[in-house]
C-alpha positions in Angstrom: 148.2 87.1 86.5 146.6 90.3 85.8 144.1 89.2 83.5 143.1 86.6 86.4 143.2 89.4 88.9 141.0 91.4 86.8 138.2 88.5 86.3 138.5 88.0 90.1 137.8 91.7 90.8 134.5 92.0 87.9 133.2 89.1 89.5 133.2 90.4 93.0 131.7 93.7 91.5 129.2 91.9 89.9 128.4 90.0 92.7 127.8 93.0 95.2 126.1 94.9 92.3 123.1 91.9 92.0 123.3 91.6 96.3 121.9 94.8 96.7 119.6 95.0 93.6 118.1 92.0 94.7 117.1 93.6 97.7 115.3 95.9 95.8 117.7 99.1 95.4 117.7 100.4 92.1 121.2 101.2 90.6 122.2 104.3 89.6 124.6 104.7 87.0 124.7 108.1 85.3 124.6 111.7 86.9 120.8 112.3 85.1 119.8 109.0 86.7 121.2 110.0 90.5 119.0 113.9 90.0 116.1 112.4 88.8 115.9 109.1 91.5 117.0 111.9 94.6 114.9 114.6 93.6 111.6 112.6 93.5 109.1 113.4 96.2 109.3 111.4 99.4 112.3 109.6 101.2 115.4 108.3 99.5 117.3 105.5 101.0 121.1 105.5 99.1 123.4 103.2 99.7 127.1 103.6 98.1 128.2 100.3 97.4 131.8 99.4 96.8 134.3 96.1 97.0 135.7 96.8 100.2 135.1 94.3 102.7 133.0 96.4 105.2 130.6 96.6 102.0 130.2 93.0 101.5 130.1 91.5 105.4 128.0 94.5 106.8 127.1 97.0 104.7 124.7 95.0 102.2 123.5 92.7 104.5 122.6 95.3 107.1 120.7 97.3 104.0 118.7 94.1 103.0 117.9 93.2 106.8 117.0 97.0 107.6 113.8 97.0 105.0 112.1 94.0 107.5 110.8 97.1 109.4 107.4 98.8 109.5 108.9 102.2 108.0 110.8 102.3 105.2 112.2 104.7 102.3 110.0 104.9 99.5 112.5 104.9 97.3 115.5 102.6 97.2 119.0 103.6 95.0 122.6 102.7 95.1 125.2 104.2 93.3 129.0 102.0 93.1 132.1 103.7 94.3 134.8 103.7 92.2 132.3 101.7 89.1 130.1 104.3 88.2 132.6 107.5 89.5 130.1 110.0 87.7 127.3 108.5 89.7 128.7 108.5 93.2 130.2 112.1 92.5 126.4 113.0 92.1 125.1 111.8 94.4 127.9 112.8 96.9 127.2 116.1 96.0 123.7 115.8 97.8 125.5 115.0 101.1 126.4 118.5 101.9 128.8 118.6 105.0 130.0 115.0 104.8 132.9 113.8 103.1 133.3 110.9 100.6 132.9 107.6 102.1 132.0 103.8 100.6 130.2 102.1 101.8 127.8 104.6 103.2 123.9 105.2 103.8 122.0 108.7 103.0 118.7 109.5 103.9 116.8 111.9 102.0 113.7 113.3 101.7 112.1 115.5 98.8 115.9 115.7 97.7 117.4 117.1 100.8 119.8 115.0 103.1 118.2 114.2 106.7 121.3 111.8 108.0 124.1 109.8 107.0 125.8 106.7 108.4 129.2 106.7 107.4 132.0 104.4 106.7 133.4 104.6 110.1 129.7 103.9 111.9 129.7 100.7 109.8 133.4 99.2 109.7 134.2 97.2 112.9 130.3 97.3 113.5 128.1 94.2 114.0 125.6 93.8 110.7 122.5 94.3 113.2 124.1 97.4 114.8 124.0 98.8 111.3 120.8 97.7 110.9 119.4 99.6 114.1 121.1 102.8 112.7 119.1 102.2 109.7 116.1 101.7 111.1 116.3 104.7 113.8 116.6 106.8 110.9 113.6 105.4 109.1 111.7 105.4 112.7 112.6 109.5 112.0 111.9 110.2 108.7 109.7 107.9 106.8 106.4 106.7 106.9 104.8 103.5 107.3 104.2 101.1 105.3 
């Protein structure tokens, strides 16, 4: 039973890992990879991923939807809660004044943190009213395409 259980769960993480790099997010899976991706010049969409429901039926759809706009990140990362711990403690540690939260969205730009949309903006949430929080924030801080 536990063997099954623990097929069942690296398939669902597999699956959620290729949903949002399909997209076009780039996965970040050592603490060197997270500093080098978030302190490159320009904006930083991040997007910690994870296998909780809220993850799966809003939070990667509203990230793939949110890119159909005309000003987006220039730069595209996740980082998996709970996978790649190392990661996500990294790039938590950029999110100065928020506490830990999967799934989540950071904005950043030239390696400093302009917003966040937390767990609790995106559970309970509609997919497209995720998506407008997205895309208000780009409307702020990033450029056109």
């Amino acid at each position: 039973m536990n063997m099954d259980f623990n097929l069942f769960m690296n398939d669902v993480v597999r699956q959620a890992r290729q949903e949002i790099t399909h997209a076009g997010f780039t996965e970040l899976t050592t603490p060197e990879e997270v500093d080098e991706a978030l302190n490159k010049k320009g904006t930083a969409l991040v997007m910690v991923n994870s296998v909780c429901g809220c993850a799966g039926g809003i939070a990667r759809p509203a990230a793939m939807h949110s890119l159909h706009y005309d000003k987006r990140p220039d730069h595209l990362v996740t980082v998996f809660a709970g996978q790649d711990k190392e990661a996500t403690e990294k790039a938590r540690s950029y999110f100065t004044g928020y506490p830990p939260s999967s799934p989540s969205f950071a904005l950043l730009k030239d390696g400093k943190l302009c917003t966040m949309i937390e767990r609790h903006e995106i559970e309970g949430h509609e997919p497209m009213a995720v998506v407008q929080k997205l895309q208000d924030a780009f409307e702020k801080y990033c450029e056109e395409v």
